[in-house]
C-alpha positions, 0 to 999 in steps of 0.5 A, a space after each residue: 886322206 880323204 876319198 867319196 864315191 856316188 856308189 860302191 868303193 873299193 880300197 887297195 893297200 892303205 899306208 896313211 900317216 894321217 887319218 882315213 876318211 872314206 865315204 860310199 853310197 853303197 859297199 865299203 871295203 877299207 881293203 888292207 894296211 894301215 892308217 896313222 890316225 883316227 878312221 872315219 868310215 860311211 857307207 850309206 847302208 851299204 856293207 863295210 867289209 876288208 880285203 886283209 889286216 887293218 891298223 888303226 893307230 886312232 880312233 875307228 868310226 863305223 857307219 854302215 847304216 843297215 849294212 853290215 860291218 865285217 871287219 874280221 880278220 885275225 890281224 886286225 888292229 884298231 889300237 884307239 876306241 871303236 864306234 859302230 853303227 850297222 844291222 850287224 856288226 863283227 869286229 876282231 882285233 889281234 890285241 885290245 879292242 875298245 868299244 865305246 858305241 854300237 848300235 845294231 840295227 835290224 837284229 844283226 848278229 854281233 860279235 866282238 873278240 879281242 886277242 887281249 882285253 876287251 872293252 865294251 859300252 857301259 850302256 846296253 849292248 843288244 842284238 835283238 833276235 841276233 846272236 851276241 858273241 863277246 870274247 876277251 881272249 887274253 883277259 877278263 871279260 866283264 860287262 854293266 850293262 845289259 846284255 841280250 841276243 838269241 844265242 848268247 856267248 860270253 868268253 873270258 880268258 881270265 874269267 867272266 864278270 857280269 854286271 848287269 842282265 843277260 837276257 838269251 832268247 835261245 843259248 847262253 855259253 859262259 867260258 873262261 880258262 880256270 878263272 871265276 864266273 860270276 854274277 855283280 848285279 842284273 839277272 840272267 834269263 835264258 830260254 834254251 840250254 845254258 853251258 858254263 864251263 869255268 875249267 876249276 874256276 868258281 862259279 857263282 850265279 846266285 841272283 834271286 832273279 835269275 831264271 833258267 829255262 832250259 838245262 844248265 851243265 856245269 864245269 867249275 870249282 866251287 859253283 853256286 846256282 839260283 833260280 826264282 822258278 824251277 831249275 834243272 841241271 844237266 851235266 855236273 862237273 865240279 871239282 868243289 862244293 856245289 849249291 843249287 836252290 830253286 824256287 820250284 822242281 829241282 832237277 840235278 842232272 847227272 855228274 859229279 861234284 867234288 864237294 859237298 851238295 847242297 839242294 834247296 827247292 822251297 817246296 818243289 820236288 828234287 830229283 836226277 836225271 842220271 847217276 851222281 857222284 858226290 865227293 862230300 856230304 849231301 844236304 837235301 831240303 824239298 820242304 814239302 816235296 818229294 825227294 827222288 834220286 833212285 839212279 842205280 849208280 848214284 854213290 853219295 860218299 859222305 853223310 846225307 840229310 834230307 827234309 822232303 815230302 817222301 825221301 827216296 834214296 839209291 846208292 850203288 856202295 855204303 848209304 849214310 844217312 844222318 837226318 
């Protein structure tokens, strides 16, 4: 099937057992139904949206030029690889969702959220000062190029691997449903506030390169954590060990680690935001930097060693320190 219009087009209920070709010179929307083969949509600039759920059971070329792409409804299907081209692309599909191309054009938001897998481009994925929302929800969310937006959201159910930069003018939020986030290559570097929450999945963000800007909270299983410059935790929540080096001030937040602490800032001054609660042993090293954790509710549990220009140290119960 094949349909042009000069202007504005409007689909109804599609049931093609071939492929679709709609072309526009203005808004597109593609309705609702199904199409047997490949989907070939253009819309000269003009915004691609739909009336209700779509099967693809091939490919999906999406051409909007600088309109926007909203195809998001919870049932969607597009069970071959997706193309797209717009200034701002939103696409949800109820199982796999391939992506083998996007272009955003004008600093859209885009967001792409897979029921199942989630494939994406193996080149950079940018949406400039738009934000960025990636979402594998029934598998591993895993990426090689590099990733940057204002506010970025990476989801994985099965966990989150990242294969190359993640630049975030804004926010960064890392999930996953108790499974590993980790770092493979590329650095990560955030301007505002950073949220990882991998339930008791391990966390490891160790790349020399990265740097934190704003506070990072932590949720996870054993976590590792490395900034080139100063680094400042927010709230900890960690049911194993957990290990901080900065180059630069370093701040712990508040919270409690369910292992042991590990604190390492070549040199600049280790400190808290509130009150910790750390499980396991506690080896602090500040170089030549003063040490300053004086919350009168933090409770190191076990042995504590410090190394500090000044070594200041509070406990609500016992204090034991070794070194």
């Amino acid at each position: 099937t094949q349909i042009t219009d000069a202007n504005a087009l409007t689909l109804g209920t599609l049931s093609t057992t071939g492929a679709l070709t709609a072309i526009s010179t203005g808004a597109l929307n593609l309705g609702s139904g199904s199409v047997g083969g490949n989907l070939d949509a253009t819309s000269n600039n003009g915004a691609i949206s739909q009336a209700g759920a779509l099967s693809v059971s091939g490919t999906s070329a999406l051409n909007a030029g600088n309109g926007a792409i909203t195809l998001t409804n919870a049932n969607n299907d597009f069970q071959g690889a997706v193309t797209a081209t717009g200034a701002g692309v939103s696409l949800v599909d109820v199982n796999d969702l391939s992506v083998t191309s996007l272009t955003d054009n004008a600093n859209g938001n885009v967001s792409l959220v897979a029921g199942g897998a989630l494939s994406l481009p193996a080149s950079a994925l940018s949406a400039g000062t738009g934000n960025l929302t990636l979402a594998a929800n029934g598998g591993v969310l895993s990426t090689s190029g590099a990733l940057d937006g204002t506010n970025v959201s990476l989801t994985g159910r099965d966990g989150v691997t990242l294969g190359g930069d993640v630049t975030a003018l804004g926010t960064l939020a890392l999930t996953s449903t108790n499974a590993a986030i980790a770092q493979t290559a590329g650095n990560i570097a955030v301007t505002g506030l950073t949220t990882i929450n991998a339930g008791s999945g391990a966390i490891t963000l160790a790349d020399g390169g990265n740097d934190f800007t704003g506070a990072v909270s932590l949720t996870g299983g054993v976590t590792q954590i490395t900034d080139a410059n100063a680094l400042t935790l927010g709230t900890l929540s960690t049911t194993g060990a957990l290990t901080a080096i900065s180059t630069g001030a370093l701040n712990l937040g508040s919270g409690s680690v369910g292992g042991n602490l590990d604190a390492t800032s070549n040199n600049g001054a280790i400190s808290q935001a509130g009150a910790l609660s750390v499980s396991g042993t506690s080896a602090l090293n500040a170089g030549n930097g003063a040490i300053t954790l004086t919350n009168a509710n933090n409770d190191f549990q076990g042995a504590v060693t410090a190394t500090g220009a000044g070594v200041s140290l509070v406990d609500v119960n016992d204090l034991s320190v070794t070194s």
